[in-house]
N, C-alpha and C positions, 0 to 999 in steps of 0.2 A: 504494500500500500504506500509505504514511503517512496519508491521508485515512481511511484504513479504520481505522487504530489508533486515529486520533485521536476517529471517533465512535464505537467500542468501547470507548474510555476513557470522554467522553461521557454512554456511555449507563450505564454503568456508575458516575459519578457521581451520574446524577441518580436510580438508584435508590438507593442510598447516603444521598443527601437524604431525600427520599421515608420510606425506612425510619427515619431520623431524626425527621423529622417527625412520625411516629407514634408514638415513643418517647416524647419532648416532650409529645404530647397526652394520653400516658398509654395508648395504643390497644394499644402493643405491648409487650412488658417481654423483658428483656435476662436471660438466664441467664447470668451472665459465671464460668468457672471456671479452674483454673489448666488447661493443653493443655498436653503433653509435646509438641514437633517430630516427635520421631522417631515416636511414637504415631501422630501427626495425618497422617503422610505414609505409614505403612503404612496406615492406613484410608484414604486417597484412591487408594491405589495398588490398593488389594484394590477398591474402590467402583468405579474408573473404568477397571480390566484390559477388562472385559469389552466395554465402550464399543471402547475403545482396536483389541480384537483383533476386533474386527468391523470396523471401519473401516482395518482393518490400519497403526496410527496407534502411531509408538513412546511409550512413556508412563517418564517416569524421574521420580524423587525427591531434589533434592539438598539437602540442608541446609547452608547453609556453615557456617563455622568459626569467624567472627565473630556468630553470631545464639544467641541464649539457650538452656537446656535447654528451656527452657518460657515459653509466654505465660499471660498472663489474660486469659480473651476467652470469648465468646459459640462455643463450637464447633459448634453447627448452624448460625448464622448466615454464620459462616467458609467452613464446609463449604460451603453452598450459593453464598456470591458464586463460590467457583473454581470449582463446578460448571457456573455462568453463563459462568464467565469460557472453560472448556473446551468447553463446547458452542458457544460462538461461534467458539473457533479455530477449531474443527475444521470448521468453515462454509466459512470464508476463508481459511487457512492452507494451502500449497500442501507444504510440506516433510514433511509427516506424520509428526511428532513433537511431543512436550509434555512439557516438561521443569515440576516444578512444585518 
């Protein structure tokens, strides 16, 4: 399972590069805005319910208590790495839940 994580992260790195590397060239441009937590986790929860309840896969939102009201960030770009990053749990992950 560690081998799995470790090229999940991996892979997950090197699109990260990748999408970087296009920024740099100028190919792609960054809408960076301020994101509310709480906002950005009821849209992931309403976006990925339906995912979740077909695959009969529990789906939760924590925020903790230590993390800001808000970031400044790119929220489609955001949105879509943990779309990646959920659609690959839910490949390999055997416990059927996604805490995000």
């Amino acid at each position: 399972m560690q081998m799995l994580k470790s090229k999940l992260y991996q892979r997950e790195l090197d699109k990260r590069n990748a999408a970087r590397d296009k920024i740099e060239a100028g190919k792609m441009s960054i809408n960076a805005e301020r994101i509310y937590l709480k906002d950005f986790c009821n849209t992931l929860m309403r976006d990925f319910k339906h995912h979740a309840d077909q695959k009969k896969i529990g789906l939760s939102c924590n925020i903790d208590n230590s993390c800001p009201e808000s970031i400044h960030t790119d929220s489609q770009r955001l949105h879509q790495i943990l779309k990646n990053l959920k659609m690959n749990y839910g490949k390999f992950d055997k416990n059927r839940s996604w805490t995000i």
